[in-house]
C-alpha positions in Angstrom: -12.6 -25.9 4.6 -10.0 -24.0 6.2 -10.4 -20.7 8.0 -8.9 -17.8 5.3 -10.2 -14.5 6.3 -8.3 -12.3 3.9 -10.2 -12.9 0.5 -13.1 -11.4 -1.3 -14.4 -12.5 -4.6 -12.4 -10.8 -6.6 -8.9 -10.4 -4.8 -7.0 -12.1 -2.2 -4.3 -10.6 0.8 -1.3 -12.6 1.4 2.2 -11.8 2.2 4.6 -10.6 0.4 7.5 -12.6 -1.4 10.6 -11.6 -2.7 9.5 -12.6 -6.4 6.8 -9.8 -5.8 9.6 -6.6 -5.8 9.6 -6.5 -9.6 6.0 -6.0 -10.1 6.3 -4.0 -6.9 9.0 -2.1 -7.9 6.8 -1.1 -11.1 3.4 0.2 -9.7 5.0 2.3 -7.2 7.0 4.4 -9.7 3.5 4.9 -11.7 3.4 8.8 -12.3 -0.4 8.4 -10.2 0.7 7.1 -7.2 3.3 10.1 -6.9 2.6 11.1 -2.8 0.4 8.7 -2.3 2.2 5.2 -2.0 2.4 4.4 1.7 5.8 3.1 2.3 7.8 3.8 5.1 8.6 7.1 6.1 12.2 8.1 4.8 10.9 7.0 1.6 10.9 9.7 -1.2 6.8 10.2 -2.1 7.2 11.5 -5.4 10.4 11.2 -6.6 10.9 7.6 -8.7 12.4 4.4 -6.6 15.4 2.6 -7.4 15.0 -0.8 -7.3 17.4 -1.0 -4.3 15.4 1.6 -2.3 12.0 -1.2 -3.2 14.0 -4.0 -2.2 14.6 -2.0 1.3 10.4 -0.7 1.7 9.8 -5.2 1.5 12.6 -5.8 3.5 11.3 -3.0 6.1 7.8 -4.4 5.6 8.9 -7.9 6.8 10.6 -6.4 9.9 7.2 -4.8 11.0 6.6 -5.3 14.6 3.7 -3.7 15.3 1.8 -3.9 11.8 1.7 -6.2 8.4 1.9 -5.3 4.9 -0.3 -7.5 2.7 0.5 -8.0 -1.0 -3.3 -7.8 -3.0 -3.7 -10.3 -5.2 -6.6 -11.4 -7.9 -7.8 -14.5 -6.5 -8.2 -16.1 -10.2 -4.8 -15.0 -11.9 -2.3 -14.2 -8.4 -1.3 -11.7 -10.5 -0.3 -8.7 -8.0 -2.4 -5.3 -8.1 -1.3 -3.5 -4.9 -0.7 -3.6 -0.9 -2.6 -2.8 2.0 -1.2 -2.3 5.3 -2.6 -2.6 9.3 -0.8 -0.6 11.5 -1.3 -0.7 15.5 1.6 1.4 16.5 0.7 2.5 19.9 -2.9 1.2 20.6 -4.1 -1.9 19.1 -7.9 -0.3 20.2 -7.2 2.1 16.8 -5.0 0.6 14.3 -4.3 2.7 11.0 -5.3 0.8 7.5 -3.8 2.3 4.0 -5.1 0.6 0.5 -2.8 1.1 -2.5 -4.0 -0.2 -5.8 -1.7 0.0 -9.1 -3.0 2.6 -10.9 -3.5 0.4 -14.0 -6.5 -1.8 -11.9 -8.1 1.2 -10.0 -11.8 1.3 -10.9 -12.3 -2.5 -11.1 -13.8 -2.3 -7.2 -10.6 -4.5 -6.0 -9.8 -1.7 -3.3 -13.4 -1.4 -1.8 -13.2 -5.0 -1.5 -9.9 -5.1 0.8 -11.0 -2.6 2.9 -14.6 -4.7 3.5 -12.4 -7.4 4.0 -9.3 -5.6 6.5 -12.1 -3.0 8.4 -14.6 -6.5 9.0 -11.7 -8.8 10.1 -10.2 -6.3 12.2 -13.9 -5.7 14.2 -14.4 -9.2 14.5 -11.2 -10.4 15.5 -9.7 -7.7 17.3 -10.3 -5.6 20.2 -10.5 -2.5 17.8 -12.9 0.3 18.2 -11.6 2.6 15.9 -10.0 2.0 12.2 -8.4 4.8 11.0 -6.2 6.2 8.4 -4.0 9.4 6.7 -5.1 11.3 3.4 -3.3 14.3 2.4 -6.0 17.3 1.8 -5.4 17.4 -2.2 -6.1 13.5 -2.5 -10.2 13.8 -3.2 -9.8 10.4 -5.1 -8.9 9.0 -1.5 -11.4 11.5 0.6 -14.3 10.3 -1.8 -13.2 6.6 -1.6 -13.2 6.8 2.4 -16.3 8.0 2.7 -18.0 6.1 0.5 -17.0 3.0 2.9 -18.3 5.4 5.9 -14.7 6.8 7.2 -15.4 10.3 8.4 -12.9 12.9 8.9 -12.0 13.3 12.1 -8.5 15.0 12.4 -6.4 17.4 10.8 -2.4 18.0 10.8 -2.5 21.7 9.5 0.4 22.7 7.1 1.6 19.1 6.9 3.5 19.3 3.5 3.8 21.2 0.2 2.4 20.2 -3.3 2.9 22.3 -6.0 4.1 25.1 -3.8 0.7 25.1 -1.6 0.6 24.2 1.7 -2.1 21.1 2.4 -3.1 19.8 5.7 -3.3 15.5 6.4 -6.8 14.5 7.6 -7.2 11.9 9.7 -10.3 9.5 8.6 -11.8 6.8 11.0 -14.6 4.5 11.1 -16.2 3.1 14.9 -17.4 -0.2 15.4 -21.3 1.5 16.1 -21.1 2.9 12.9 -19.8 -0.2 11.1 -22.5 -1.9 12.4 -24.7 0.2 11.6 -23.6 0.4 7.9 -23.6 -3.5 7.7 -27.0 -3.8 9.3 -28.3 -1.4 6.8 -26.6 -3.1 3.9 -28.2 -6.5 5.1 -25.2 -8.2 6.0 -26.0 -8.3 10.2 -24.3 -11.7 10.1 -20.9 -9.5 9.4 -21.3 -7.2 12.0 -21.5 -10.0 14.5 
């Protein structure tokens, strides 16, 4: 059988395709995902996307150098449900992970199981150390999410934007590969921290 680490038993992470931007194009102008999309920066957040500007967040997804954007998939019906993205930037010791899921599958446990499947491939097959990621303060959906899969906050960016004219900081959330293992050993699955 061939070696495919990007799949869980509901969902599957491949790469994008160009027949992907309608779908694409739909999910990230739900009213949810408003701020909360992770697409490039010089994106609008909240404001609706043009089919042109979604045509230009694949196009600079494909260019990534230092990163890749994964389309998630249901592994029975292909049909797509959101993106995930690794990002080294600077240090491939502590890349950055983001989990999007349309709005219209959330609760159906397809995001816990790409970042099991993005946080365990990238401790086994990387030199990582540290996985981390960006929530915005007023996001508790996302806060509750990280910790349940044992991110910790560990970093703040005070007065990083406005939402309904309040200031809100970004926290920084990040998991180490002691307490991964930890967390895996304690679920019973040692064979995955390996």
């Amino acid at each position: 059988m061939a070696y495919f680490p990007f799949h869980g038993e509901q969902i599957r992470l491949r790469t994008f395709e160009v027949e992907d931007i309608s779908t694409l194009h739909a999910y990230l102008n739900h009213p949810e995902l408003a701020g909360r999309r992770y697409i490039p920066w010089g994106f609008p957040g909240d404001f609706p996307l043009s089919k042109r500007q979604v045509e230009a967040i694949y196009n600079k997804w494909n260019e990534e150098k230092k990163g890749i954007h994964l389309a998630i998939v249901l592994r029975g019906t292909l049909e797509l449900v959101g993106h995930a993205e690794c990002d080294w930037g600077w240090d491939p010791h502590c890349p950055q992970i983001a989990v999007v899921i349309d709005p219209t599958h959330q609760g159906k446990g397809y995001g816990s199981e790409v970042v099991q499947t993005l946080v365990g491939y990238l401790f086994k097959n990387t030199p990582a150390h540290n996985i981390n990621g960006w929530l915005a303060e007023w996001n508790q959906a996302a806060r509750g999410f990280a910790a349940t899969h044992g991110f910790k906050e560990s970093g703040r960016w005070r007065r990083e934007g406005i939402r309904d004219g309040k200031s809100y900081d970004g926290i920084l959330v990040d998991i180490l590969r002691p307490e991964w293992v930890e967390r895996a050993e304690v679920r019973g699955g040692v064979e995955d921290a390996d």
